[in-house]
C-alpha positions in Angstrom: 52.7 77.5 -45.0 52.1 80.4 -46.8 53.9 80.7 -50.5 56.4 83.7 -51.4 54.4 84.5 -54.5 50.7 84.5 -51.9 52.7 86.8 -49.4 54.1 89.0 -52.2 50.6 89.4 -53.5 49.0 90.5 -50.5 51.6 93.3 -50.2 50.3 94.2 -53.9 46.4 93.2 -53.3 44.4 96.6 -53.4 41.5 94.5 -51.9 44.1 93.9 -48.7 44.3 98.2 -48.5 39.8 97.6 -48.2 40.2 94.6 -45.4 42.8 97.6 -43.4 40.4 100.0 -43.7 37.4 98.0 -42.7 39.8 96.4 -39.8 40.5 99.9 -38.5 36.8 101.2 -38.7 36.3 98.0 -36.2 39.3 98.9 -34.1 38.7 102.3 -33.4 34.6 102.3 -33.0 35.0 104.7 -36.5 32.3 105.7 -39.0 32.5 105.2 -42.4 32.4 108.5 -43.5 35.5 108.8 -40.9 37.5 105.7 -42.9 35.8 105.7 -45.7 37.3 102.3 -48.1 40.5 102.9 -50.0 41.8 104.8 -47.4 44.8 102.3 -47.1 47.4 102.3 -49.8 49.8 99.5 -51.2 52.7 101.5 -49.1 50.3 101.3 -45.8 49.8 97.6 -46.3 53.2 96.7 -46.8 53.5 98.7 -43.6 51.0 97.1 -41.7 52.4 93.9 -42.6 56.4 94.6 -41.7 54.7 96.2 -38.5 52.5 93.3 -37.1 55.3 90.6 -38.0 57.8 92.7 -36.5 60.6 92.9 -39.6 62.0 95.7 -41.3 62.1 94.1 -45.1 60.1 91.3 -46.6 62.9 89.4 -47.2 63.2 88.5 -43.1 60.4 86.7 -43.5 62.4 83.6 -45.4 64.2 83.2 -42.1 62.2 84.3 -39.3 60.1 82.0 -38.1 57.9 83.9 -35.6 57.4 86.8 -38.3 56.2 84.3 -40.4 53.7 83.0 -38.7 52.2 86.3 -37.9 51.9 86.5 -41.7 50.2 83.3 -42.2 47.8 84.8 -39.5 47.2 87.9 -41.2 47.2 86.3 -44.6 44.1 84.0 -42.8 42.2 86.9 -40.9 42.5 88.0 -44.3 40.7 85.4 -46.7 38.1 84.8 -43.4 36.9 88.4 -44.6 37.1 87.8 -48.0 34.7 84.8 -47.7 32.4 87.0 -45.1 32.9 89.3 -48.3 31.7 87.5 -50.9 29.0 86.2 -48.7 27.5 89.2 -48.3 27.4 90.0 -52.2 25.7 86.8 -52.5 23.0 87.6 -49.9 22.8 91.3 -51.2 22.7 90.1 -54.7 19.8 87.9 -53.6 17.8 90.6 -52.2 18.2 92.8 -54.8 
Protein backbone atom coordinates (compact mmCIF):
# COMPACT_ATOMS: atom_id res chain seq x y z
CA UNK A 1 0.00 0.00 0.00
CA UNK A 2 1.07 3.18 -0.91
CA UNK A 3 2.19 5.70 2.10
CA UNK A 4 0.41 9.23 2.73
CA UNK A 5 3.69 11.03 2.56
CA UNK A 6 4.49 8.90 -1.26
CA UNK A 7 0.92 9.93 -2.43
CA UNK A 8 1.37 13.50 -1.09
CA UNK A 9 4.55 13.76 -3.04
CA UNK A 10 3.39 12.72 -6.26
CA UNK A 11 0.74 15.46 -6.09
CA UNK A 12 3.98 17.84 -5.43
CA UNK A 13 6.49 15.84 -7.85
CA UNK A 14 7.14 18.25 -10.91
CA UNK A 15 8.65 15.05 -12.66
CA UNK A 16 4.80 13.58 -12.22
CA UNK A 17 3.56 17.03 -14.43
CA UNK A 18 6.60 15.38 -17.30
CA UNK A 19 5.16 11.55 -17.00
CA UNK A 20 1.28 13.57 -17.80
CA UNK A 21 2.65 15.24 -20.52
CA UNK A 22 4.47 12.37 -22.09
CA UNK A 23 1.21 10.12 -21.13
CA UNK A 24 -0.97 12.47 -23.11
CA UNK A 25 1.50 12.86 -26.21
CA UNK A 26 0.87 8.81 -26.20
CA UNK A 27 -2.84 9.14 -25.75
CA UNK A 28 -3.72 11.49 -28.24
CA UNK A 29 -1.11 10.36 -31.23
CA UNK A 30 0.46 14.21 -30.37
CA UNK A 31 3.79 15.72 -31.32
CA UNK A 32 6.08 17.05 -29.24
CA UNK A 33 6.10 20.35 -30.37
CA UNK A 34 2.12 19.96 -29.84
CA UNK A 35 2.78 18.94 -25.81
CA UNK A 36 5.89 19.97 -25.47
CA UNK A 37 7.26 18.65 -21.48
CA UNK A 38 6.21 20.90 -18.60
CA UNK A 39 3.03 21.36 -20.04
CA UNK A 40 1.27 19.83 -16.86
CA UNK A 41 1.36 21.86 -13.73
CA UNK A 42 1.23 20.73 -9.87
CA UNK A 43 -2.64 22.02 -10.09
CA UNK A 44 -3.17 19.57 -13.31
CA UNK A 45 -1.60 16.70 -11.51
CA UNK A 46 -3.44 16.95 -8.48
CA UNK A 47 -6.34 17.01 -10.97
CA UNK A 48 -5.48 14.19 -12.81
CA UNK A 49 -5.11 12.34 -9.81
CA UNK A 50 -8.62 13.29 -7.93
CA UNK A 51 -10.04 12.64 -11.58
CA UNK A 52 -8.79 9.04 -12.38
CA UNK A 53 -9.51 7.89 -8.60
CA UNK A 54 -12.77 9.45 -8.76
CA UNK A 55 -12.64 11.82 -5.35
CA UNK A 56 -13.14 15.28 -4.89
CA UNK A 57 -10.27 15.92 -2.01
CA UNK A 58 -7.23 13.89 -1.14
CA UNK A 59 -8.36 13.26 2.02
CA UNK A 60 -11.06 10.50 0.55
CA UNK A 61 -8.48 8.64 -0.24
CA UNK A 62 -7.80 7.46 3.67
CA UNK A 63 -11.22 5.77 3.36
CA UNK A 64 -11.96 4.81 -0.03
CA UNK A 65 -10.87 1.86 -0.96
CA UNK A 66 -11.42 1.69 -4.66
CA UNK A 67 -9.89 5.35 -5.08
CA UNK A 68 -7.07 4.02 -3.52
CA UNK A 69 -6.23 1.51 -5.41
CA UNK A 70 -6.47 3.53 -8.59
CA UNK A 71 -3.64 5.63 -6.89
CA UNK A 72 -1.45 2.80 -6.09
CA UNK A 73 -1.93 2.11 -9.98
CA UNK A 74 -1.08 5.41 -10.99
CA UNK A 75 1.60 5.82 -8.47
CA UNK A 76 3.05 2.28 -10.28
CA UNK A 77 2.48 3.39 -14.09
CA UNK A 78 4.30 6.10 -12.66
CA UNK A 79 7.75 4.67 -11.26
CA UNK A 80 7.51 1.89 -14.51
CA UNK A 81 8.29 5.32 -16.49
CA UNK A 82 10.61 6.58 -14.31
CA UNK A 83 12.76 3.40 -14.49
CA UNK A 84 12.12 3.38 -18.62
CA UNK A 85 13.42 6.96 -17.72
CA UNK A 86 16.38 6.59 -16.26
CA UNK A 87 17.14 3.76 -18.55
CA UNK A 88 17.19 5.70 -21.37
CA UNK A 89 19.72 8.33 -19.72
CA UNK A 90 21.87 5.42 -19.13
CA UNK A 91 21.83 4.25 -22.73
CA UNK A 92 21.98 7.84 -24.05
CA UNK A 93 24.68 8.65 -21.71
CA UNK A 94 26.56 5.59 -23.09
CA UNK A 95 26.25 6.69 -26.58
CA UNK A 96 27.23 9.92 -26.05
Amino acid sequence: MTEKGGQQALYQNVRFGLYLDCRRRQAKALEYQQLPDGTHSLEDCADFIRHSCRIQRRAELDHNDTARAMLERIVADYQRWERQQRMLDQIAGGMA
